[in-house]
C-alpha positions in Angstrom: -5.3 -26.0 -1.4 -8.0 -25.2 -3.4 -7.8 -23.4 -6.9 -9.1 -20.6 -5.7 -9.4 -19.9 -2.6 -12.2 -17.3 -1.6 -11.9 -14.1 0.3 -13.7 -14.3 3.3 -14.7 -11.3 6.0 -14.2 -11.7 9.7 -16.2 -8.9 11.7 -14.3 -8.4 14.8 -16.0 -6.8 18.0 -13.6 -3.9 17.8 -16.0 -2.9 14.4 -12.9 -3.6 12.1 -13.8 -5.8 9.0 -10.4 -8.4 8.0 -10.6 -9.9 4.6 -8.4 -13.3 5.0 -8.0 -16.7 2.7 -8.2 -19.9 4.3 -6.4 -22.7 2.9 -5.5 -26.5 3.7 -6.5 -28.8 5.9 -8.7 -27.2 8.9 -6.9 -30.1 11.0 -3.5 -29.2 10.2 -1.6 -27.1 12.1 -2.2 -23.0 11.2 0.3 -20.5 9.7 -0.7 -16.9 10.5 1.4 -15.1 7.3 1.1 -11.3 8.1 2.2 -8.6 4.8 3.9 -5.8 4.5 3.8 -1.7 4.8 1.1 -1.3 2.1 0.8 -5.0 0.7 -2.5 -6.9 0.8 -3.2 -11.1 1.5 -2.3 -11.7 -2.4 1.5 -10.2 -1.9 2.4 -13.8 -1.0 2.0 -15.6 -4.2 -0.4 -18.6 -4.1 3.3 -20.5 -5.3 4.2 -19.7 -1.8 1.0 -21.0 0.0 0.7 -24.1 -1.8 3.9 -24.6 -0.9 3.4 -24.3 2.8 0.2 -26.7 2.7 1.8 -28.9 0.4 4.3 -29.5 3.9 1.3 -29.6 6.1 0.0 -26.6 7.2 -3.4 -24.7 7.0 -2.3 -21.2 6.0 -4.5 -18.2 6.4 -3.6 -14.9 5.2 -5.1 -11.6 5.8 -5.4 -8.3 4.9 -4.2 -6.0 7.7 -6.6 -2.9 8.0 -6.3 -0.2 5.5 -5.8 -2.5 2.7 -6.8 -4.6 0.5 -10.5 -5.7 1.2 -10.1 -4.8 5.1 -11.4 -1.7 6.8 -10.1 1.0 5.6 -9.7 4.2 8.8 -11.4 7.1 8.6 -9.4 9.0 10.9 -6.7 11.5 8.3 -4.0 10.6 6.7 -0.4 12.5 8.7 0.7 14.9 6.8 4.1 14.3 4.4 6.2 16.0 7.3 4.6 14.0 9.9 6.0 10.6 8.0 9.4 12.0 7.6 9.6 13.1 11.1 8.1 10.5 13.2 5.5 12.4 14.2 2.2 10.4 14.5 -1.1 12.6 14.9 -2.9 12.4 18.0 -5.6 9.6 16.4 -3.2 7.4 15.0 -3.6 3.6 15.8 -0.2 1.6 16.6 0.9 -1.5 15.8 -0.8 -3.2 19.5 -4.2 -2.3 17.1 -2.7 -4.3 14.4 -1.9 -7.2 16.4 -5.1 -7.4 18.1 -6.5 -7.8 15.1 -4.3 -10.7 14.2 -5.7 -12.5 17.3 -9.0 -11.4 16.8 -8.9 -13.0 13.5 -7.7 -16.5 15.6 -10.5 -16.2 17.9 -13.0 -15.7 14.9 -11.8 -19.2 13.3 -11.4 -20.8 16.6 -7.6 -21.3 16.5 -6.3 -21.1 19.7 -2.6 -20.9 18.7 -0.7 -20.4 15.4 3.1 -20.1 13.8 3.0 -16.7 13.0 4.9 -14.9 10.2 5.4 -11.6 9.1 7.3 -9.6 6.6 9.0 -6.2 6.9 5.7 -4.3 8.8 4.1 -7.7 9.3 7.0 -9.2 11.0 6.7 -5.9 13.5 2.9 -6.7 13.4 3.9 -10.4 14.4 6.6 -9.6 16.9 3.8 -7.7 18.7 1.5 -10.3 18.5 4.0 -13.0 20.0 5.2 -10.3 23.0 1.8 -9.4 23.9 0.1 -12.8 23.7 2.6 -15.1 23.9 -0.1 -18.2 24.5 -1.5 -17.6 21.2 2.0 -17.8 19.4 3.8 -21.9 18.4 6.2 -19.8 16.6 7.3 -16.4 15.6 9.1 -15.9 11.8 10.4 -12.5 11.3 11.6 -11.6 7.3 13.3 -8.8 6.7 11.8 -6.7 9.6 13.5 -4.7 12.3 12.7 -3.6 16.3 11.9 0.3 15.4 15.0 1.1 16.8 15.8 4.4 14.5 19.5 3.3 14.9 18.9 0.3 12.8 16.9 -0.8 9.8 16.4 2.0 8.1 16.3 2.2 4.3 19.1 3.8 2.0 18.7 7.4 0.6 17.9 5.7 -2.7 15.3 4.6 -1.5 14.0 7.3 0.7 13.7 9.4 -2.9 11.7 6.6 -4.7 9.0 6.7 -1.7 8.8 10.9 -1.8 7.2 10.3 -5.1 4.0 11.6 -5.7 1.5 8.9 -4.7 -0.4 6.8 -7.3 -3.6 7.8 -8.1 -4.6 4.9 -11.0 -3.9 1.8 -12.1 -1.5 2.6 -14.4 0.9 4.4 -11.9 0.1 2.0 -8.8 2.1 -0.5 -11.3 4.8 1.3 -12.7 5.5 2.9 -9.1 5.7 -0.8 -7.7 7.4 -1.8 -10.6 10.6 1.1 -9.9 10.7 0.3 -6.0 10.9 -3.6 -6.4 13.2 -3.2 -8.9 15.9 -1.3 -6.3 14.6 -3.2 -3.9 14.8 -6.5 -4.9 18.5 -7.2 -4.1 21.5 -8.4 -6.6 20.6 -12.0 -6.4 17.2 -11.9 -7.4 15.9 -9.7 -10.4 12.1 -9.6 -10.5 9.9 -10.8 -13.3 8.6 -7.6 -14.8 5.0 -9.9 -15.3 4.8 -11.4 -12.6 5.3 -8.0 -10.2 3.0 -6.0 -12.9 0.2 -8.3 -12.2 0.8 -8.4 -8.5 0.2 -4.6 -8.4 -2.5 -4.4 -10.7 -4.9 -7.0 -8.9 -3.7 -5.1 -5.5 -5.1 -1.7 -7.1 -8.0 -3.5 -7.8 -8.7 -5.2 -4.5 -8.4 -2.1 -2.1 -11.5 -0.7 -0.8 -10.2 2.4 0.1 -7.5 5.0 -0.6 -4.1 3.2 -1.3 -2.0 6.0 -0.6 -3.8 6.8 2.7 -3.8 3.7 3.7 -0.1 3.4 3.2 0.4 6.6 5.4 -1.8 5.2 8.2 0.7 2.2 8.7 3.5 4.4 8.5 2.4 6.5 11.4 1.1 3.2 13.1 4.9 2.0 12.9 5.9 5.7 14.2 3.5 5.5 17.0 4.8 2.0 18.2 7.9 3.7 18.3 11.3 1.4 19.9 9.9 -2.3 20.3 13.3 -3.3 21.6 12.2 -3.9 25.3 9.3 -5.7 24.6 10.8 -8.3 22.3 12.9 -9.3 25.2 9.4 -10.6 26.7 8.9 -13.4 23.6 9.0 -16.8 24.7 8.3 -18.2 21.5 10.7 -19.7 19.3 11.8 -17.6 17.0 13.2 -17.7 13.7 14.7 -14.0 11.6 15.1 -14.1 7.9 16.8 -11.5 6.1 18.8 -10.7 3.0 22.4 -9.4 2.7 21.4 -6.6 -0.2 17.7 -4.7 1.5 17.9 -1.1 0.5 14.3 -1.0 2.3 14.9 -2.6 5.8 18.6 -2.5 6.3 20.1 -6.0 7.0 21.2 -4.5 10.7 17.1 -4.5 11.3 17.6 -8.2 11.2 20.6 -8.4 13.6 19.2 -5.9 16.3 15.9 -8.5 16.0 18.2 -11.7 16.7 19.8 -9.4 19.5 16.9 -8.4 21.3 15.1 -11.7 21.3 18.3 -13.9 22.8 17.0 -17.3 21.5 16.3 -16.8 18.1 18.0 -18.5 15.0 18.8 -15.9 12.4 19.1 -16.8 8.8 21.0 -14.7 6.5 20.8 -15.1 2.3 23.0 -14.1 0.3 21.8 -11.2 -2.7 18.6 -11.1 -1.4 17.0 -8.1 -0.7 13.0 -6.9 0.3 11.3 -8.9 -2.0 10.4 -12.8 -2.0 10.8 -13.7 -5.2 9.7 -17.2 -6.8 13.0 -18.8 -6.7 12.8 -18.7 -3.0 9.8 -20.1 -2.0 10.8 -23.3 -1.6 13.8 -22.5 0.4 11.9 -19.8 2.9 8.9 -22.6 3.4 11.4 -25.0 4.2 12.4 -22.7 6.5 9.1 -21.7 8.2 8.2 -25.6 7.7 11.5 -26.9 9.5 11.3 -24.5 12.6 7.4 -25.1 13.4 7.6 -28.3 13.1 10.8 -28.3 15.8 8.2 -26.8 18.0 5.6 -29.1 17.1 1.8 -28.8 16.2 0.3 -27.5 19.4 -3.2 -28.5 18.9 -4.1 -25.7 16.5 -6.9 -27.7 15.5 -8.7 -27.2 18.8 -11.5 -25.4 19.3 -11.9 -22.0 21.8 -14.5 -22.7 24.1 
């Protein structure tokens, strides 16, 4: 991995612009890593990349759209009582749009299939990707994600107040907000680094090309518009590998268990005190994870080209 590895812009055909980082070996077998509700490419931690290259793998990671350095939509935000009701408007885009982006990002840098992983919205985003195009998935990892099944997975009242705060409309409050939700968030085993998460939100202000905040509602209604993903997950072929914590106040652990349920095959991984947050102490155990159950599948010529 290089020091720095440069943003770079894939224009897909659809007219949306994905920012995504590209590092490793362009011979070694890709990891797709897909953020979060509201987090861009840099949420991961270069700690947490280097790690996955240093066991082998070339590791892109994106910016989904409507953040970050990605396109942001111009269609409205939904209104506050749209979010807490489920009620997408009428142009909202879904989680399919999301994941066609993810392969469109593939077919832009020729990879023809990757382990894909994705975290709380991501791992929805990658579930999608893996039911709908399952030749383009070695490997699904879910973390701390659910099926959009309103039954499970959904977060505590605690939470639900922190995220009816007024949205940030600086610097300064884009930190101290993310500051207060990864704090309760973070679980009982794994107290954040004040520093570490203030710098994380600052460099995330400054990297989004568009509203925050409305961007942030946009993939809320996306996940509202994709509504019960139960059914489909049924249809993944690809092994399959769930990660959650015992202590998520933001994606309830039964998220996890309902994902393990619906997909019959997969392996489910439960750790103890953690909660929605992937803190440095476990990098090196959740990339020995990812590392372990792609390379059970095996590489899967990732390096070959799409004619």
């Amino acid at each position: 991995m290089r020091e720095h590895d440069p943003d770079q812009v894939a224009r897909l055909s659809s007219g949306i612009e994905i920012c995504f980082r590209d590092s490793g070996d362009a011979h070694d077998p890709a990891v797709l890593l897909v953020a979060g509700l509201g987090e861009d490419l840099t949420s991961w931690g270069d700690g947490f990349v280097r790690s996955l290259v240093s066991l082998g793998f070339r590791v892109i990671r994106m910016d989904n759209r409507d953040v970050g350095r990605s396109t942001f939509d111009r269609t409205p935000p939904p209104a506050l009582w749209r979010q807490l009701l489920a009620k997408p408007r009428d142009d909202a885009y879904s989680l399919v749009a999301m994941a066609r982006d993810c392969v469109a990002l593939l077919n832009h840098l020729r990879i023809p299939a990757a382990h894909v992983v994705g975290r709380s919205m991501g791992g929805m985003i990658a579930q999608t990707v893996a039911a709908s195009n399952p030749t383009r998935v070695l490997s699904l990892t879910s973390i701390y994600s659910t099926t959009g099944d309103r039954k499970v997975g959904q977060p505590a009242l605690s939470t639900m107040r922190l995220l009816a705060g007024p949205a940030a409309r600086n610097r300064t409050d884009a930190v101290r907000a993310h500051l207060r939700i990864t704090r309760h968030i973070a679980g009982t085993g794994y107290p954040i680094d004040d520093a570490v998460e203030a710098a994380i939100a600052a460099q995330a202000w400054d990297r989004a090309a568009g509203d925050p905040a409305a961007g942030v509602a946009r993939q809320i209604q996306a996940i509202h518009a994709s509504g019960d993903r139960t059914a489909r997950l049924a249809r993944i072929e690809a092994p399959t590998l769930v990660i959650n914590g015992d202590r998520d106040l933001m994606v309830a652990p039964s998220g996890g268990t309902a994902t393990v349920t619906a997909i019959r095959t997969a392996q489910h991984v439960v750790i103890p005190g953690m909660g929605h947050h992937l803190p440095e102490a476990l990098t090196d155990p959740i990339t020995q994870y990812i590392a372990q159950h792609a390379n059970s599948v095996g590489e899967g010529g990732s390096h070959v080209e799409i004619a």
